[in-house]
Every structure is written in C-alpha cells, then in structure tokens.
C-alpha positions in Angstrom: -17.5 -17.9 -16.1 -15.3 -17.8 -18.9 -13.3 -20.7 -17.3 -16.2 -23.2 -18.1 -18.0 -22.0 -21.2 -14.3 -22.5 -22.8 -13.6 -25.8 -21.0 -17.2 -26.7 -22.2 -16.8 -25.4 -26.0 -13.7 -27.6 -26.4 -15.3 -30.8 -25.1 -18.6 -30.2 -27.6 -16.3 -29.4 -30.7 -14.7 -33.1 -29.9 -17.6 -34.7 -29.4 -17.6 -35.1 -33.7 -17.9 -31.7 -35.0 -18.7 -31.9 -38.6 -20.6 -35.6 -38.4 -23.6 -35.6 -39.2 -26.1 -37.9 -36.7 -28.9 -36.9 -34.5 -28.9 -38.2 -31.0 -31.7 -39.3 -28.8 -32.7 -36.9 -25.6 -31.3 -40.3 -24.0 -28.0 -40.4 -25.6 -27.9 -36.0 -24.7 -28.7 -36.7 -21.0 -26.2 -39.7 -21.1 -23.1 -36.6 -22.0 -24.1 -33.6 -20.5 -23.0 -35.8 -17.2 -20.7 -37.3 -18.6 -19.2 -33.3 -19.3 -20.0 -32.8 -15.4 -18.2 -35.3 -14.1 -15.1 -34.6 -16.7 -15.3 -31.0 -15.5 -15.7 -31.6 -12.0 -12.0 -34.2 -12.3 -10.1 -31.3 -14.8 -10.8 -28.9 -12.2 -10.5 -29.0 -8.8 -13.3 -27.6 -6.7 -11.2 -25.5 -4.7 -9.9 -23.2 -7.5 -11.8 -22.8 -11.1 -9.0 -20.5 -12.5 -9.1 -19.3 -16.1 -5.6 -18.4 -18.0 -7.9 -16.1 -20.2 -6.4 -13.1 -21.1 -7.1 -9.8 -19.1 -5.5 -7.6 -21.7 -8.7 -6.2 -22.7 -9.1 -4.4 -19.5 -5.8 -2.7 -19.2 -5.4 0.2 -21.6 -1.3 0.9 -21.3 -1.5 4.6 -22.6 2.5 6.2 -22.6 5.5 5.6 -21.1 8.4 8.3 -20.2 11.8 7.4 -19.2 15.1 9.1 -18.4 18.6 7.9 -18.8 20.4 7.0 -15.4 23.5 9.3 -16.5 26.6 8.7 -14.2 27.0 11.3 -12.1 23.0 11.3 -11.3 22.2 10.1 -7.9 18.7 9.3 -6.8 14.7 9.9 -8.4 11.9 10.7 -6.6 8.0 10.5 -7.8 4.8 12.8 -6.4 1.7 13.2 -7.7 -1.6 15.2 -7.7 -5.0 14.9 -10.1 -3.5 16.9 -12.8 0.6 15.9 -12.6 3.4 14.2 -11.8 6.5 15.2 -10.3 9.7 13.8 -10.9 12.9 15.0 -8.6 16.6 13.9 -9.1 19.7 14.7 -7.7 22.9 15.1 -9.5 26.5 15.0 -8.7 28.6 18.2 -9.0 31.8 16.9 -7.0 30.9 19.7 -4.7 27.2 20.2 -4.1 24.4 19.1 -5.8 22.1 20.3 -8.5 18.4 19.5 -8.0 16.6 19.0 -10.7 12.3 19.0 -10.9 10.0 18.1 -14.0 6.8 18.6 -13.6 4.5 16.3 -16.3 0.4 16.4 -17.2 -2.0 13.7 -17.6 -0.8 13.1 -20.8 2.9 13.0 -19.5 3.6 15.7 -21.4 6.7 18.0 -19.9 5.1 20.8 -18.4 7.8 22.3 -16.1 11.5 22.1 -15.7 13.9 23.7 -13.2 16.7 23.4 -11.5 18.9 24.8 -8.4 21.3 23.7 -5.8 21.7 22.8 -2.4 24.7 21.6 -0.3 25.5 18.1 -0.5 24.5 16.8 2.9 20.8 17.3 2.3 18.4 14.7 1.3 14.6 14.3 0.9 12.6 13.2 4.3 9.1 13.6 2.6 7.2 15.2 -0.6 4.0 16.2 -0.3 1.2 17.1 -3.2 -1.5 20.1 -2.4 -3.6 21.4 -5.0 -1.0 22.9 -7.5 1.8 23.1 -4.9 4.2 20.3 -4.1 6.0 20.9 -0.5 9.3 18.6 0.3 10.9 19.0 3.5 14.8 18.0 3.2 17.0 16.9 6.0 20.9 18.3 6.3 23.2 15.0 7.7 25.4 15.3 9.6 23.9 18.5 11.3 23.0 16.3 14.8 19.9 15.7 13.6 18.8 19.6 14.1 18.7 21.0 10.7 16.3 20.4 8.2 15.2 22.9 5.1 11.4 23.3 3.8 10.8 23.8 -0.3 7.3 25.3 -1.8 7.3 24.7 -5.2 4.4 26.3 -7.5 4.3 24.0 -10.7 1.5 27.2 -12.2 4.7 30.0 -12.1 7.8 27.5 -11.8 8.4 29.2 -8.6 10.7 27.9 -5.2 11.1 29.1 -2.0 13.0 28.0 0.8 13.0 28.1 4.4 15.7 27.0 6.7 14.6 25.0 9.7 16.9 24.7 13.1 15.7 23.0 15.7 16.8 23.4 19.5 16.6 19.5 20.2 18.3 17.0 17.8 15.5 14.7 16.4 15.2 11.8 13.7 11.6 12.6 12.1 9.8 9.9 11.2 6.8 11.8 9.8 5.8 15.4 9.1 2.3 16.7 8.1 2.2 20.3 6.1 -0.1 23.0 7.0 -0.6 26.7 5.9 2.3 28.4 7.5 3.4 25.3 9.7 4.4 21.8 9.6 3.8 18.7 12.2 6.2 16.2 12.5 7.3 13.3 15.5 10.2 11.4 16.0 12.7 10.2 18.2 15.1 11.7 20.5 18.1 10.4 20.9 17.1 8.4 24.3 14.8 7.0 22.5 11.7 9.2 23.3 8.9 10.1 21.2 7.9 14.0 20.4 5.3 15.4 18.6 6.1 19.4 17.5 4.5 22.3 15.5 6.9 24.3 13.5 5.5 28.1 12.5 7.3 28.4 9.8 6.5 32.2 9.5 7.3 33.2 13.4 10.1 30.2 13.6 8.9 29.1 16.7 8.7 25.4 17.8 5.5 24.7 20.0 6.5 20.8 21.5 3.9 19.1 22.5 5.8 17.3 25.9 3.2 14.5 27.4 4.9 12.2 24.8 8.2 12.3 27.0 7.1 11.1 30.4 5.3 8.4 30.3 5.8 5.0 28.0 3.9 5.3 25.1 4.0 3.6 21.7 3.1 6.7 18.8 1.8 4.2 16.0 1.5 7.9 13.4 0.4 11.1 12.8 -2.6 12.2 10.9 -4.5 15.3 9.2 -7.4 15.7 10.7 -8.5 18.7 8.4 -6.8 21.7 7.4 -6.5 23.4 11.1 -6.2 19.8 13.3 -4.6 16.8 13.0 -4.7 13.5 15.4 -1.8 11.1 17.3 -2.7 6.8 17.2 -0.7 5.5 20.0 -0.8 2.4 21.5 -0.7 1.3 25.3 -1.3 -1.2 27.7 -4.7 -1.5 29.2 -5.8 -2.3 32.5 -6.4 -6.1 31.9 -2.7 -6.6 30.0 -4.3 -6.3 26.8 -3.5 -3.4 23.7 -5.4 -0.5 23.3 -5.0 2.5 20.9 -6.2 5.7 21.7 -7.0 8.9 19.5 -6.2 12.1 20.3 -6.8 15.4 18.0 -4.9 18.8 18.8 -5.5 21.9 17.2 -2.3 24.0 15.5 -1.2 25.3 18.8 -1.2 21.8 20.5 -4.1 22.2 22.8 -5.6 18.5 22.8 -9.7 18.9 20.9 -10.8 15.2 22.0 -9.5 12.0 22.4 -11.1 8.5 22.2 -9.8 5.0 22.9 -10.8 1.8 21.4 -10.0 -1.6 23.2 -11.4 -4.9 23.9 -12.0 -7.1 26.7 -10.5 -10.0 25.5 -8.1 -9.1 22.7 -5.5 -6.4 22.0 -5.9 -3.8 19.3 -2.7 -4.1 17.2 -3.6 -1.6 14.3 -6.3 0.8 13.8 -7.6 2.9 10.2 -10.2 5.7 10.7 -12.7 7.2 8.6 -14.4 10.4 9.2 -17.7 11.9 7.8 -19.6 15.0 8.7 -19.7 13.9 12.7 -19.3 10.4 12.3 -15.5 7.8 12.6 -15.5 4.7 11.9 -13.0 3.0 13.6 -11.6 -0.4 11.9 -9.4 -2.4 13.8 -7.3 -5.6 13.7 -8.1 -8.2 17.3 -5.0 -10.4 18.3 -4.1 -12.1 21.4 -2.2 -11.0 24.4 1.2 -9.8 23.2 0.8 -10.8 20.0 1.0 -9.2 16.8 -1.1 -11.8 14.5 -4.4 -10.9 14.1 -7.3 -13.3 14.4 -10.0 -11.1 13.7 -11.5 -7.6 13.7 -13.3 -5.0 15.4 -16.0 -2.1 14.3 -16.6 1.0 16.1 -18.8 3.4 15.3 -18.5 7.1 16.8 -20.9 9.8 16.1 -20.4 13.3 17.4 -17.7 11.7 20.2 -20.5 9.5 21.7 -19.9 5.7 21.2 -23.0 4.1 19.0 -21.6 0.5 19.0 -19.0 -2.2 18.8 -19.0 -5.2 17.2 -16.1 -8.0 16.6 -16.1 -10.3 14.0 -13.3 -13.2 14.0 -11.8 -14.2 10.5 -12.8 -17.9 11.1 -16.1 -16.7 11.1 -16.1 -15.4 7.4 -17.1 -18.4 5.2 -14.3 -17.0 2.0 -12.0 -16.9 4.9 -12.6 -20.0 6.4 -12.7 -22.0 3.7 -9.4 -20.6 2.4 -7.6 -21.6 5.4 -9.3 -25.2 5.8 -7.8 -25.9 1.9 -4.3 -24.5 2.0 -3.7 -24.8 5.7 -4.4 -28.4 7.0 -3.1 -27.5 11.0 -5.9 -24.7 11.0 -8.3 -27.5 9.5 -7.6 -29.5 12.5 -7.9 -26.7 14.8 -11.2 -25.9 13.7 -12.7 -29.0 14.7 -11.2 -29.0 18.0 -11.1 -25.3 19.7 -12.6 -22.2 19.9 -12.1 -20.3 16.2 -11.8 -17.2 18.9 -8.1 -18.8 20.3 -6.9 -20.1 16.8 -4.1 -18.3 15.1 -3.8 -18.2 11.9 0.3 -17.2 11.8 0.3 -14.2 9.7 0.6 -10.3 10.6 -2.0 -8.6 8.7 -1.9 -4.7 7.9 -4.6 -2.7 7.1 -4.8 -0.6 3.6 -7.9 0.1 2.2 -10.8 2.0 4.5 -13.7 3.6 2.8 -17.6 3.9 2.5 -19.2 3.4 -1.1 -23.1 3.7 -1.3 -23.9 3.3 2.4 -21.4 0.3 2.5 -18.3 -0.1 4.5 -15.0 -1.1 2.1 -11.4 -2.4 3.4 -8.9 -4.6 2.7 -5.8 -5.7 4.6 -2.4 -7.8 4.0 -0.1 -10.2 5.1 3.3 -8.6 5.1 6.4 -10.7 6.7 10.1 -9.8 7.0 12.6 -12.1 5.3 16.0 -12.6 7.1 17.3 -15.3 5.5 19.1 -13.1 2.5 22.5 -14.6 1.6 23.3 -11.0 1.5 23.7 -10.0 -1.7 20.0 -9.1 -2.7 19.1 -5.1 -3.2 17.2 -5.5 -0.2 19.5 -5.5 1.9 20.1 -1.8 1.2 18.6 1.5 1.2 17.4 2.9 -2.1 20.9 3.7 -4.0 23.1 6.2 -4.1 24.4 5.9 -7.3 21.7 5.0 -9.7 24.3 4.5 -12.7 26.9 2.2 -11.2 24.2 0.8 -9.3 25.8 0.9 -5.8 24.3 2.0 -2.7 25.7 3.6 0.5 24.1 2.5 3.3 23.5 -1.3 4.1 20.4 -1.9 6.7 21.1 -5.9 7.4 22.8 -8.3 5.5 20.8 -11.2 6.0 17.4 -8.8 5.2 15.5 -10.2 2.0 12.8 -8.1 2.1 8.9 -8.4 3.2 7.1 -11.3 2.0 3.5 -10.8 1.1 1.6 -14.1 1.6 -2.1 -13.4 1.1 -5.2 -10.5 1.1 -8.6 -10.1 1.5 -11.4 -7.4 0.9 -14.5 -7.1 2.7 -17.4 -5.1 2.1 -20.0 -5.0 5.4 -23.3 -2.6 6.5 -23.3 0.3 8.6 -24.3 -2.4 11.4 -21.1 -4.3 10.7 -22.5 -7.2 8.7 -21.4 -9.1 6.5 -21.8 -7.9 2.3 -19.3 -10.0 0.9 -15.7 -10.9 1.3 -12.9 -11.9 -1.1 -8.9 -13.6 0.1 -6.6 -14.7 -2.3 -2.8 -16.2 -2.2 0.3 -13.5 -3.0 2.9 -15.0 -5.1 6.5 -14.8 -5.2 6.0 -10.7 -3.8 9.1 -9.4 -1.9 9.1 -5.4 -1.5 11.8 -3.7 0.0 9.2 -1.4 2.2 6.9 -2.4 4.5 3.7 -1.2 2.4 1.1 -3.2 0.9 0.9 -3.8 -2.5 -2.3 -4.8 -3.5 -4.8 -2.1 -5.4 -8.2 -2.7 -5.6 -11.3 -2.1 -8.2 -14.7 -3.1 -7.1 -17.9 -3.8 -8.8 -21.1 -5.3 -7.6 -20.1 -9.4 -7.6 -16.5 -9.2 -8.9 -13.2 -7.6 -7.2 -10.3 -6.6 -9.4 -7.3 -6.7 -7.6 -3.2 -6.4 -8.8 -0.5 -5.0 -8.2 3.1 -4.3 -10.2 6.2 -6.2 -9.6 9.7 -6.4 -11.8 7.8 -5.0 -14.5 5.2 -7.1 -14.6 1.5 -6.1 -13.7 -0.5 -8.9 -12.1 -4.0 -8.9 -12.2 -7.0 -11.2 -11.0 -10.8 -10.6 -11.7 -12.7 -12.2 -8.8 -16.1 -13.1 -7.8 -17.0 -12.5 -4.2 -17.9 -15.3 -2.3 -16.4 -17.7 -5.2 -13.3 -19.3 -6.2 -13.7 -18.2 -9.6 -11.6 -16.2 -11.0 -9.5 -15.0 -14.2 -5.9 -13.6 -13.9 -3.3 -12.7 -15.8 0.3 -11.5 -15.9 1.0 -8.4 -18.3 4.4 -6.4 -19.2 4.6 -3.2 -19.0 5.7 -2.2 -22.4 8.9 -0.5 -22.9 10.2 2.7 -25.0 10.0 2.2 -29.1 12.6 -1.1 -29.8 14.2 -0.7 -26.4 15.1 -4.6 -24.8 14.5 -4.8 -21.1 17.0 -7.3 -19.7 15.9 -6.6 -15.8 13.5 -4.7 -13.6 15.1 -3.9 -10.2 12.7 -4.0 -7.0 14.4 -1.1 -5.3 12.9 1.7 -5.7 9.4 0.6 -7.6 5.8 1.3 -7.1 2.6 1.8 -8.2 0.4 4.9 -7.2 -3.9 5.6 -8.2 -3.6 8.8 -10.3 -7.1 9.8 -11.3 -10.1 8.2 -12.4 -9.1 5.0 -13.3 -5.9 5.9 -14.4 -2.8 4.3 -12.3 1.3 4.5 -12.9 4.0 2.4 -12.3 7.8 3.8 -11.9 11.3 1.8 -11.2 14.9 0.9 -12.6 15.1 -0.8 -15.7 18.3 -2.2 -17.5 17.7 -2.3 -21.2 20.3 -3.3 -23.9 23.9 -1.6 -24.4 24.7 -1.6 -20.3 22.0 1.6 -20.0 20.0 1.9 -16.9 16.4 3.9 -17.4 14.7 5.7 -14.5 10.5 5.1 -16.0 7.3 5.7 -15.3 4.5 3.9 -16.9 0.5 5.3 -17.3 -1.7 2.5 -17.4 -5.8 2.7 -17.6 -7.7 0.1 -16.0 -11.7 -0.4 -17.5 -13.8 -1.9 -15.2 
C-alpha cells in the first residue's frame, strides 16, 4: 500500500542519505526491524490510513449553474443515459411559469420550454423512460383528489397533459408509470393503505381493495416489468415475529403470485429483490422481536416460484464486521465473550441500498441511517426543501427539534450463489446529516479493492479500500466552481448525487458564492477505476 512504501521511503532517506558507508548484512538485519517495530508504533494496527491524494482518480469534467433569481421558486433534477433534466418554477404573482431544460452528456443545452399551470400544483414525482420524462403534479388544496400527469418528449420538445380526478381523496406516497396508466398507493384519510390503477386513456380507476380490511404495513411499490408490478408489505407472523410478503398483480389488479419470506427466530424488517430470467433473490435484513435494528441477514433464493434455499448469516459472524465492532465498540467486545453473537445487538438501523449479481457473484451494501431530534431548531433540516430559493425561506416546517438523519457507518459484501462468503468491506460515516432518509454511499468495485464516496456540502469524499483489510486511502475533494466564482457555503437541502452512465456521476445543490448570489448547480464528475 501506498501508506507504507511512503512511511518506509521517508525512514530510508533519513537513515543518511548522501553518506557514503557500506553496512554489514548484520548492521541491515539490525534496521529493517528496527523500521518494523517504528511502523508498527506510528501506526496503529487497527487503521493503516494513507492521506495520499485520490485526485488522480476523479476526472471533474463541466459544471453548469443557474442564478437563483427572486421570484424563482423551487429546482428539480432527472436523468436518463443520454440527459439531464432540470425543472424550476417561477413566480408570476398569479400562476406559475414552468420552465424545463433539457442537457446532453456533455451538459450542453439541448432543449428549453416553458408553460404554465395554476399555482396550487407541485411535483409528487419525475420519472425518466427512454427519451421521455413523465412527472405527475399534485393540485393542493384540492382534498387530496386532484392530481395532473405531464409527457414530455425531449426528441420534438413536445408536452401533453392529462388531468387526473380521483373519486376518493388520497395522499400518494408513490406512483409507478406504465404505457397508458399509472400505479400509485397512499393513505386515506383514516389512515388506510390503497393501492390503484389509473387508465389514463379510459379515466377509469381500478382500486385494488384487500389493502383496506385488514392491518397491513405496505413497505412500497415496485415495477415488476413493463405489464406487472409487485406490493412488499410487512405483517405479523404466527410466532410474533415480522414477515414480508410479495405479491405481483398484473395492470388490471388480478394478483400473478405472491411469496413470503420469514424466519423462525427473527423478524424480517427490510427486504431488496433481484430478478433474472425465473430466478429472485431475496436479501433481507434479521432483527429481534419488535425491533427495528438488524443483527444479521437472510438469503433466499426462488427459482420459477419454487423455494431453492435459505440461508442466515449474523453480522458478528463476518470477520470485517466483527472486528470493526470489537475496536470501536468496547460493550459489543464484552458481549462477544459472554452471549450468543445471535442475541447481541449492535444499536444501529441498517437500510439496504445496493442489490446486484456481477459474474455469478451476489453484490450489496447497506447503511446505518438515524434520525436526529436534538436540532436547536434553526438548522435547514428542520424544513422541507424551500419555497423561495432566493430569499432562502421555506414554507413548511416538519419539526423543530428535527436535525436530520445521521449516517454512522456501511458495509459491502460480495457472497456465491450458495450465500457464502466472497469478501466484505464496513467503514465509519463522518459528520453525514441528510435531510432525507436515503443512503448516501456509492459504490465502485474491483477485484480486492472497494471505492466508496459520497458528496456532502460540496465536498466529495472518497476512500479506496481493500476487502478484508484496514488499509485504505481517502481523500476529501471540492467540487470546483464556475470560472473565478468564490463559494462561501454549500447548503444540504436539496443536494444529491445520482450514477449517470458509465462511470460518469453528478452532483447538484444550493451554493452561495460572493456578492449575496445564490447558484442552483450541477456538477459532472468521472470516476477511473
């Protein structure tokens, strides 16, 4: 590693560079462990960190950003493989003006147009298909009934709209576009869950009503393909314990298949699928009885909707893992010694990101994410993304005393079809509050080394990792700003960082450079492996 050959170059070159004496294979023996043990006190076994420079690796390629003008309101981001769009809405003092801007790969302006809509609606969701970009709105104030649906053709610059009234008021929490229809659940105002199919052609509403009567806990929505999709809900089994249960319905709501994954000893708190040809792989986090801190997880494979196998694997019994939580956490140490690693908890709620399979290997990752009430109230996070993006204000307050979501640590593991161990990688979080409940974390993986980072305030943050080590080089970069422009702050709310293509990622947020002006940016960064 770079970390030693450097520590090791500078102990040499002192050693009387320039003097010229032999030395006896003796006297040679005598200093090389001399250099050991030196080595061994100036760095601590449990972390061989290098502050080399990972500059070399990230390739910042251009930069757009747009003035935060006073009467503009709020920016949105979407992209596909070939572009980005970027959505704003602008104050009129009666209704507002919509504006889109559609970019290439080169963030190059491709597309520009504008039109208007009455001030009560706002976006609920954009979504990116092919060449098309589809945003569903929602009116306020309408009794939750209302809603409008947009298809947008970035090739002819074209927008149509479609008016959507529903019969039953409902707050959506997440909608799924098809060809001529849309999925979406929510809540009803008694607190209810529904799942419905809008035909947007025929205007019907096709509800789909088993959600109603009986208590159930709808955990999302998913595409299953372009003519199915698939509810995750979680209930109660028959020994007390969590179980989460899959069920696919066609476009007309008639249910395909269902399948349930449980334990008999631990709850399922979160699942993440993965389909190919006939086969799901079902990853899953294990916890304890009502609890939502996971301790371990759980593989299931399902091929052709016959169950193959099931396998658990406890964190405690990952060596990266283990050892991780022996060093920094001295009560787990303790615990180790004295209980079952099966009944320890390790006091943080983990949430699954990453699920995929790379050369016959299984790949995922998962992170600690923690709310923060203990704001003093004045932080951005205690707000929804703002209103007014040039006096900075913002119009609805969630909780005073919320300071955002914490993220404490990751990990990535790689395993076999059988569910055996490949190689694993965790590593600490520092100072990361977010104001949305997502993680953070983006991965690159190569053969014995995991790049990981993630962007915050500006800053990107990246660490180059061996698996199954505690070497590893990081580094903290800025992203660079417009010509002589002097960034004085990056605000957290809104920021993100999306994959793009290839290797190619982008980074967007709030800026305040010099002369009191406010930037709306979006960075293109390239990462080589």
């Amino acid at each position: 590693m770079i970390c030693i050959s450097d520590l090791g170059n500078f102990f040499l070159s002192n050693l009387g560079t320039g003097v010229d004496k032999t030395i006896s294979p003796r006297e040679e023996n005598l200093i090389i462990k001399i250099f050991i043990l030196l080595l061994f006190i100036l760095i601590p076994f449990k972390s061989l960190k290098s502050e080399s420079n990972l500059d070399s690796i990230i390739y910042q390629k251009k930069r757009i950003q747009f003035e935060i003008k006073e009467l503009d309101r709020n920016f949105y981001t979407k992209s596909n493989k070939n572009n980005i769009l970027v959505i704003k809405d602008i104050e009129t003092g009666k209704n507002l003006n919509w504006e889109i801007k559609i970019f290439d790969r080169g963030l190059d302006l491709l597309q520009d147009t504008i039109f208007e809509l009455d001030r009560s609606y706002s976006i609920n969701k954009i979504y990116s298909e092919n060449e098309n970009y589809k945003i569903l709105f929602k009116k306020n104030y309408s009794n939750e009934k209302e809603y409008l649906y947009l298809f947008y053709n970035t090739n002819s610059n074209k927008i149509e709209f479609k008016e959507i009234k529903l019969p039953l008021s409902i707050r959506i929490s997440n909608v799924l576009f098809y060809k001529g229809s849309i999925v979406f659940y929510g809540n009803l105002k008694n607190g209810k869950s529904l799942i419905g199919i809008y035909n947007l052609i025929t205007n019907q509403l096709n509800n789909i009503y088993e959600y109603l009567y009986y208590d159930n806990d709808i955990i999302n929505i998913f595409k299953q393909d372009f003519k199915s999709f698939y509810v995750l809900i979680s209930n109660k089994g028959k020994n007390g314990f969590d179980l989460i249960e899959r069920k696919i319905y066609d476009l007309n709501g008639d249910i395909i298949n269902s399948h349930i994954i449980d334990s008999e000893n631990h709850s399922i708190i979160e699942s993440k699928i993965y389909s190919e040809n006939n086969k799901d792989i079902y990853l899953s986090l294990l916890g304890n009885k009502n609890s939502k801190e996971s301790i371990g997880i759980q593989l299931n494979l399902v091929e052709n909707d016959i169950s193959k196998f099931k396998k658990e694997i406890y964190f405690l019994e990952i060596k990266s893992i283990s050892n991780f939580f022996i060093e920094f956490k001295k009560e787990i140490k303790r615990k180790i010694k004295k209980q079952d690693i099966k009944k320890i908890k390790l006091g943080y709620e983990f949430y699954l990101d990453t699920l995929f399979i790379l050369n016959n290997e299984i790949h995922f990752s998962a992170e600690s994410i923690k709310p923060n009430f203990n704001n003093d109230g004045f932080s951005n996070y205690s707000y929804m993304p703002f209103y007014n993006t040039y006096s900075g204000t913002y119009d609805n307050k969630i909780n005073p005393k919320f300071g955002g979501y914490t993220h404490d640590i990751n990990f990535y593991i790689k395993m076999n079809n059988e569910g055996n161990l490949i190689s694993s990688s965790i590593s600490p979080i520092k100072n990361l509050n977010t104001f949305y409940k997502n993680p953070y974390k983006n991965y690159i993986t190569k053969e014995k080394n995991l790049i990981e980072f993630y962007v915050n305030k500006g800053i990107i943050n990246i660490r180059d990792k061996v698996f199954e080590s505690n070497f590893y080089i990081e580094s903290s970069i800025n992203l660079e700003s417009s010509d002589d422009d002097l960034i004085i702050k990056t605000e957290t709310n809104p920021e993100g960082t999306n994959h793009w293509y290839d290797d190619n990622y982008y980074s967007y947020g709030v800026q305040r450079i010099k002369k009191k002006k406010r930037v709306f940016f979006i960075s293109n960064f390239e990462i080589n492996r």
